[in-house]
C-alpha positions, 0 to 999 in steps of 0.5 A: 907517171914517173917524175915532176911535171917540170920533168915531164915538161922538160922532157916535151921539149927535148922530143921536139927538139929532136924532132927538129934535129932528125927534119934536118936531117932528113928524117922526118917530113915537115908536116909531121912536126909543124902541122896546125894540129887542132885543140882537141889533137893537144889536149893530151900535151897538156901541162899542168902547173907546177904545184909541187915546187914553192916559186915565190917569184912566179906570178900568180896563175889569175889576178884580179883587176877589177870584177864585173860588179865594180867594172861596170859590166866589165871584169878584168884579169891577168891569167898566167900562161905558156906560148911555146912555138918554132920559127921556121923558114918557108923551106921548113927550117928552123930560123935561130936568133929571131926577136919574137913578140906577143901582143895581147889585148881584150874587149875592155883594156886598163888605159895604161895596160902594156900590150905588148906581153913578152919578147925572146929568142928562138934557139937554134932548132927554132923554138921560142918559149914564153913561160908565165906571161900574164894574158888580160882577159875580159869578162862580160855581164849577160847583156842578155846573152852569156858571153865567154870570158876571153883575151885575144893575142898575137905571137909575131917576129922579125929577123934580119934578112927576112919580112916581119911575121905574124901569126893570125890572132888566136882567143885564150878563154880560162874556162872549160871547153864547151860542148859544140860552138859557143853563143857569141861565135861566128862558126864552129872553126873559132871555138876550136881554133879557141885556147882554153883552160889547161889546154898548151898554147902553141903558135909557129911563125913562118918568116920569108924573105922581105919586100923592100920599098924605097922612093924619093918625096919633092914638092911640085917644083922639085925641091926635096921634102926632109923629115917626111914621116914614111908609115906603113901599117900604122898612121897617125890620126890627123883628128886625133894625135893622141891614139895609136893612130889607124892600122890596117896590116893583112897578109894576102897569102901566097904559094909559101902560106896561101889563105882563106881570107886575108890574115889582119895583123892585131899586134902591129901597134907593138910592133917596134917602130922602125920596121913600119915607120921611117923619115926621109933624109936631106935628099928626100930618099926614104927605104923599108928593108923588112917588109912582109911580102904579099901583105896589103898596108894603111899608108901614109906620108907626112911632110910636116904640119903644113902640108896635107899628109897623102893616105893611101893603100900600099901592097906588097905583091903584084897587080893581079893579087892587089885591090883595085884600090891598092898600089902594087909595089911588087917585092923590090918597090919604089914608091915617089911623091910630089906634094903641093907646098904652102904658100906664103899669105900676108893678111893686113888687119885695118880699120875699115874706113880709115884704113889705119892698121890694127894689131892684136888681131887673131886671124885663123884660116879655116880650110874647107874639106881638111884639116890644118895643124898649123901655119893657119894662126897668126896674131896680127902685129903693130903694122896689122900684118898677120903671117900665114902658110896655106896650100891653095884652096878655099878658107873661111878666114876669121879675125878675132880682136883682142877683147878690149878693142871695140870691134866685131868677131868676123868672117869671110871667104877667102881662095889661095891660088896656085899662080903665086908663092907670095900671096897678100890680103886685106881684113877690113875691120868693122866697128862694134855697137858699144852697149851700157846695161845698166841696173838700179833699183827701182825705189832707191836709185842705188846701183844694182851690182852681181845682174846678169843679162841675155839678149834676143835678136830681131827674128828669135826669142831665143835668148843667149848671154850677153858678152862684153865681146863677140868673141868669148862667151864671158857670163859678167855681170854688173859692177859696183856701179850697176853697169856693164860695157860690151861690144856687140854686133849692130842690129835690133836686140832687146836684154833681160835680166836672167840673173839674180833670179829674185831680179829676173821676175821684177817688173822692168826686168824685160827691156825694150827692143833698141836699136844698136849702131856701129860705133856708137854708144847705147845705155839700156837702164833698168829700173828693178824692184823686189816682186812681191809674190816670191816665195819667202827663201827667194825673198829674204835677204837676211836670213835669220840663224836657226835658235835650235842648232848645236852651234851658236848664233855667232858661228851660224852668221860667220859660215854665212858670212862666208857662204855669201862672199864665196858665192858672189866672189870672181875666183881662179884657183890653181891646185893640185888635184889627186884622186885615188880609186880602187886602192887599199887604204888604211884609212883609219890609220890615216885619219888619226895622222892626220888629226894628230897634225897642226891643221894650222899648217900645210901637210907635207902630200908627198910624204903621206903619199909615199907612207900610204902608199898611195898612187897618185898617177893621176896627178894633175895641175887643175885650174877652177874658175868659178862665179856664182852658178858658172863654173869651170875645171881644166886639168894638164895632166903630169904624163902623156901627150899634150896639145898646144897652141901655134904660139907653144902655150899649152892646151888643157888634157880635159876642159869641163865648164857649166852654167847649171844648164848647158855642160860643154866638155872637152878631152885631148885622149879623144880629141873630143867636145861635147855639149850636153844640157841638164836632165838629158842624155848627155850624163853627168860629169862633176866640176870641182868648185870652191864650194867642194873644198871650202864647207861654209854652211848658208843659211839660205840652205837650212831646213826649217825646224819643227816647233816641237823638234828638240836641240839635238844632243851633242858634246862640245869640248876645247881644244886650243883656238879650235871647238869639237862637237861631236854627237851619236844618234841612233842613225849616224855619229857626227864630228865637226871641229872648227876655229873659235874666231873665225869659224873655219872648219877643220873637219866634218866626219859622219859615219851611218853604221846600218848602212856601213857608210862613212863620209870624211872631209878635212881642211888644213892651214887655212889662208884669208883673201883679200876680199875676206874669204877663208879658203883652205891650203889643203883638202882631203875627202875620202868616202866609204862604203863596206869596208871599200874606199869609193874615192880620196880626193886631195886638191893642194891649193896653189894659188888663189886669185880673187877679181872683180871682173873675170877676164874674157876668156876666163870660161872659154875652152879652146879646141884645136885643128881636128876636135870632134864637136859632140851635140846632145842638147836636143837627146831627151834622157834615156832617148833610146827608150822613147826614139831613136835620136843621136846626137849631132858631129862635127869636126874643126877643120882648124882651132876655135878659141872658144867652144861655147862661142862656136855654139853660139855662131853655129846654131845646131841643126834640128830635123823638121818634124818627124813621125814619132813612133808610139810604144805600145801602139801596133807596129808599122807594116814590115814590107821589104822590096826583098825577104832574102837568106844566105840562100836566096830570094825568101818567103815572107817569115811568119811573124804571129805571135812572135817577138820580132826584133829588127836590125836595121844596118847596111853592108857599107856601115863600119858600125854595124859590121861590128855589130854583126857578131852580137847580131849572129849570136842573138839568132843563135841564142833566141832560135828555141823560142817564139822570135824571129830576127830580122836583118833589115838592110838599107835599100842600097844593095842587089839580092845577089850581092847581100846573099854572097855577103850573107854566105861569107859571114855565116849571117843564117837568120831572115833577112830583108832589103828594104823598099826605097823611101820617099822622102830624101834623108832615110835609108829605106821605107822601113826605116822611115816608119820607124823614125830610123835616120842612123844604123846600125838601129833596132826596133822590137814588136811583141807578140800582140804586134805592138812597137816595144822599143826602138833604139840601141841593139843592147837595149833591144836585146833586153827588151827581147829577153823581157818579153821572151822570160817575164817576170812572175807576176808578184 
């Protein structure tokens, strides 16, 4: 072929080009250039790069982000494309200066990826271009079904005059077109309608003219409601403000464009915002000019943080064409709506028999049924009067006193009534039992201080941690004196020692049950002596230097020394923290700046940042709190959305603290509080501590040597106030530098070169407490392995502060208004192999001070006990009320012999919908061999209404509905054989017609593939 392929391109152009001119003209009928031609029809207009011209400025054709190995299943990529298409009218002509946009996204996206692709104009025929735009693609590991690598995006625009438009999303896949359909897609309509490799992407818009909506927003008498947030298309999440929010856009089709099914709408969070979202003025008054017209939107209108937002379905069309659930606006649309307003609420906090007012009284209004923003907080002042703005309806009120006043955490019903605007109330505050724990020792009368204690109520043996208030959950522990005070509830209660744990197995160390009054004082002494049957490390309180180590006696005690003072040290330090992954460091280079620097002075971070050129985007300002085995991590990061409290301080973007067995967890990205307990499902989640960034060794934690074992080989050497050691074995090479006098190390190196392994950690200008703890201005870490950085860890030490008794509030984790709380406690570890089990959810309907606490006031509910499926054991009977196709009624499936996976789920079930796809693809991948797969739906559904579903969603495989149970709770028979509370669920019997696994539908796909494919026996 004669000329480049940049003539050849070129020369495409200007073809369509004219071919637009002459449908102008009259020439050429519209169909002829604006047919949707499928895939294989412009397989022969196929563009192939421009290899032959050097463009140092053109992205590359695929670029990396992250594979499937180092993504967690997971690869990333950008591949470079060309969208091309013509923006016409509904006559067929061509529309110039129109804004059009491509949006992309896939399965697994970076969190700071930018949706939005590309913006240009068309030109005066109509056509529009995006030439080498980068379009992410996802690649998945077989889970155990292959799935193509692909990205989805959507090409829209706008234009004065007209409605915005989108055209339906379509799929880049860059590999080569398969034979026939792929596994994991719905029909054979999706892979053609797919792009792959080398094949022209071509996309047209059809604008029409635009739906207006205009209306006015009062409250109930009348009164005009300013700066109400008016969104069509896309909303705001009430739970969780720091999302994109919820969207739901979809043409409905009409004359002009009619469709099959309704055309969703992916790209509308990139869509510019002030064509799906506006503000009412002084008056009330709102108006959209742009609008798509026959288009169904999510809606929602929000006069401010105190009211109650209205969500609703909004379409622009006639009644006829609209759900039953929609508001049909037609074309010209006015839409108004009245809002109930707030109510002003005055709670007085007073002594309950005196009367007398108390300030400093937290109150909160918890509603039931919504969740509140604000208006619902207030501090009480020095009258007791606390200000309130509540709608009417039913609150759980809360008074929460100030920890150091000698009263209870309480709570009661409270209704505010519509008949007033002005509303008053009273909170009688209730007295505390004031408690004295008291610990001594046994032989010597001196004071015991660092004991910590749970209490047990009358009807428990549950035990929790004692708190000198009722409304934190504060972990203190025994001062100098041997004592702690602490306001408690009256009733029976009974304290043990829980910690130290050589302490918690002492005779004595289980009291009495006593008796606490409100308003008056009981001391609790305990008298505690050192058992004698405690395994010498526990025992030893003086442990003694190990004569065969490389370092020196006096060196071994002044790291102990130290261990010992951070480990019995009340800290709060405030650093900042960066950590970078899955950059290219030269970490040589830096690790020899930085032993050429002073380690007696503080580094300048972002002047070795920037030579480095490290990115430290994830810089956060962190606050630890530690105590012992308690420990505590809150990070505010620099950039993104923030949460705060009524009183404008700040919530923590993420919020993590651990007593070493329960870990509570909280994160503004999702607006979400988990709590998960050690060795269960929850996984782990590290919390930086002083112990990270402060290497003391103890010697509580050193390995006796042998008799026989030799002083390692080792060379030591000065340099200045500071002593090398340095040593070389056969296994790994060492390197510790330290202060002479005070011991402090300046670094700890060690290198495992058979297993390409090297572990780095630095500590600069080291700074002495008042206590006497050393701990470092600077810490730097980095781990490698092969060659690649695992994660470099940089905390610059802002602030330290050493206490005697931490605050109240020290550990607690505040959540706010809509925090979804996450219980896993009960989840054994790897619970989807042994049952079914989730976890518990529920959502603050307003903010709670202290998450730990709320799990105190609210033990978590536990189903009775259940049947327990047994793998291994036979399968019970699979008996439906229904065995159902796509077709019909159906006969019972021949299950002897076969691998049987069921999936268990329901029509009304957003998850298992989404699920569906991977359902239809396992069929389809699995239909060759002895399987069978069954759809097992709940017992909530008609033949005839799951059979039209069936047929609708391509869904070809057995299906069945299930008999109705006979215990409440269970969503079929079935079901409740199985253990099976929660769907979308599955279970697989093998074909000795044993249970093989119930849970996760993932897992079950691996259970399948292991039966189906066993390994050779070796």
């Amino acid at each position: 072929m004669v000329g480049t392929c940049s003539q050849w391109f070129w020369s495409l152009k200007q073809f369509r080009t004219a071919l637009i001119l002459l449908l102008v003209l009259g020439v050429v009928p519209a169909n002829f250039v604006f047919s949707q031609t499928n895939v294989a029809e412009e397989n022969q207009l196929a563009l192939a790069p421009d290899e032959g011209k050097s463009q140092p400025d053109r992205r590359p054709e695929v670029e990396i982000l992250s594979t499937i190995e180092n993504g967690g299943g997971y690869g990333q990529e950008l591949h470079r494309v060309t969208i091309t298409g013509i923006a016409r009218n509904a006559a067929g002509d061509p529309i110039k200066d129109a804004d059009i946009y491509v949006s992309n996204y896939a399965m697994v996206t970076p969190g700071d990826f930018e949706r939005l692709r590309g913006h240009t104009k068309s030109d005066e025929f109509g056509f529009f271009e995006f030439k080498d735009i980068q379009l992410i693609v996802a690649r998945q590991r077989p889970n155990p079904i292959p799935k193509p690598a692909e990205g989805k995006f959507t090409v829209f625009g706008t234009k004065e005059g007209y409605g915005f438009t989108w055209h339906e999303s379509r799929l880049f896949r860059p590999d080569t077109r398969p034979q026939g359909t792929e596994n994991g897609d719905k029909n054979e309509q999706v892979t053609a309608r797919a792009f792959y490799l080398n094949e022209p992407i071509v996309v047209d818009l059809i604008f029409e003219r635009p739906a207006k909506l205009k209306g006015r927003i009062t409250d109930k008498q009348g009164r005009p409601l300013a700066d109400a947030k008016v969104q069509l298309g896309l909303v705001d999440d009430l739970r969780n403000r720091n999302q994109w929010g919820t969207w739901s856009c979809r043409f409905l089709g009409n004359e002009n464009h009619p469709v099959d099914e309704p055309v969703t709408f992916d790209g509308i969070v990139t869509l510019p915002a002030e064509f799906r979202e506006t503000r009412t003025d002084k008056n009330g008054e709102y108006e959209f000019t742009q609008l798509r017209r026959d288009t169904s939107y999510l809606s929602k209108i929000d006069p401010g943080p105190t009211f109650d937002p209205w969500q609703f379905r909004l379409a622009t069309t006639t009644k006829n064409k609209a759900r039953r659930d929609m508001i049909a606006v037609g074309y010209e649309g006015e839409l108004n709506h009245e809002f109930e307003s707030p109510r002003r609420v005055t709670v007085q906090v007073v002594l309950e028999k005196s009367n007398q007012p108390v300030a400093n009284v937290q109150l909160t209004a918890h509603p039931v049924g919504q969740i509140r923003r604000a208006g619902i907080h207030a501090r009480s002042d020095s009258q007791g009067n606390a200000n309130l703005q509540l709608l009417p309806g039913e609150y759980t009120l809360i008074a929460e006193p100030a920890p150091d006043l000698p009263f209870n955490f309480q709570s009661e019903r409270f209704i505010v009534t519509d008949q007033s605007e002005t509303v008053q109330h009273t909170v009688k505050l209730r007295p505390a039992a004031i408690v004295i724990l008291k610990a001594v020792n046994a032989e010597t009368g001196e004071p015991i201080p660092g004991v910590r204690f749970n209490y047990e109520t009358h009807d428990t043996s549950e035990q929790l941690p004692v708190s000198t208030q009722s409304v934190f959950v504060d972990y203190p522990a025994t001062n100098a004196a041997g004592e702690i005070q602490a306001f408690m509830v009256p009733g029976m209660r009974r304290f043990v020692v829980t910690e130290p744990l050589a302490l918690a197995q002492a005779d004595g160390s289980r009291g009495e049950r006593v008796k606490l009054t409100a308003g008056e004082l009981t001391e609790v002494v305990f008298e505690l002596a050192q058992p004698q049957f405690l395994p010498s490390h526990l025992a030893d309180q003086d442990p003694k230097p190990n004569p065969k180590s490389i370092y020196p006696t006096d060196l071994q005690l002044k790291w102990h020394k130290q261990s010992e003072l951070l480990r019995h040290s009340h800290l709060r330090v405030n650093m900042d923290m960066i950590l970078v992954s899955r950059q290219q460091v030269n970490t040589d280079a830096l690790l020899k700046d930085l032993r050429s620097l002073d380690p007696y002075q503080l580094p300048d971070v972002d002047q070795l940042l920037k030579k480095y050129q490290i990115d430290n985007s994830f810089r956060s300002n962190t606050v630890l709190t530690s105590s012992g085995k308690l420990r505590s991590e809150m990070r505010y990061h620099q950039t993104g959305n923030h949460f705060y409290r009524e009183d404008n301080t700040r919530l923590p973007d993420s919020a993590t603290f651990t007593d070493q067995w329960d870990t509570l967890n909280y994160s503004t990205a999702n607006n979400q509080a988990s709590v998960s307990r050690r060795g269960g499902n929850g996984g782990y989640l590290h919390i930086a501590s002083p112990d990270e960034f402060s290497d003391w060794p103890s010697l509580r934690t050193q390995r006796p040597s042998s008799s026989k074992s030799k002083k390692p080989d080792v060379n030591i050497r000065q340099a200045g106030r500071r002593t090398i050691y340095e040593g070389q074995t056969e296994k790994y090479g060492h390197r510790r530098v330290v202060d002479r006098e005070t011991g402090f190390i300046f670094e700890n190196f060690a290198e495992y070169p058979k297993y390409e392994i090297q572990r780095v950690s630095l500590f600069f200008a080291p700074q002495t407490h008042a206590n006497g703890l050393i701990l470092p201005r600077l810490y730097l870490s980095w781990n490698l392995r092969k060659g690649k950085l695992g994660l470099l860890k940089i905390y610059e030490i802002k602030q330290v502060e050493v206490f005697k008794q931490l605050p109240a509030d020290a550990f607690a984790i505040p959540l706010p208004s809509g925090a979804m709380i996450v219980d896993s406690r009960h989840i054994p570890a790897r619970a989807s192999r042994t049952g079914p089990m989730r976890p518990f959810q529920t959502t603050m309907r307003g903010p709670i001070s202290d998450f730990a606490a709320y799990l105190q006031r609210h033990p978590r509910h536990s189903h009775q006990v259940e049947q327990k499926i047994h793998y291994g054991r036979r399968a019970p009977e699979i008996k439906p009320s229904k065995w159902v196709t796509s077709k019909g009624e159906s006969e019972h499936p021949d299950l002897k012999g076969k691998v049987v996976l069921i999936e268990f789920w329901g029509t009304r079930c957003g998850p298992c919908i989404g699920q569906l796809p991977e359902v239809r693809t396992a069929a389809r991948y699995y239909a060759d061999q002895p399987f069978v797969l069954i759809g097992m739906h709940d017992s909530h559904i008609s033949v005839s209404n799951l059979q039209k579903f069936a047929k609708k969603e391509n869904l070809e495989y057995q299906l069945a509905i299930d008999r109705p149970s006979t215990e409440k709770g269970w969503f079929g028979k079935t079901m409740q054989d199985y253990g099976v509370r929660g769907i979308p669920q599955a279970a697989v019997i093998d074909q000795q017609g044993k249970v093989a696994f119930v849970g996760d539908f993932k897992e079950a796909l691996r259970t399948v593939d292991r039966l189906l494919n066993p390994e050779p026996e070796k």
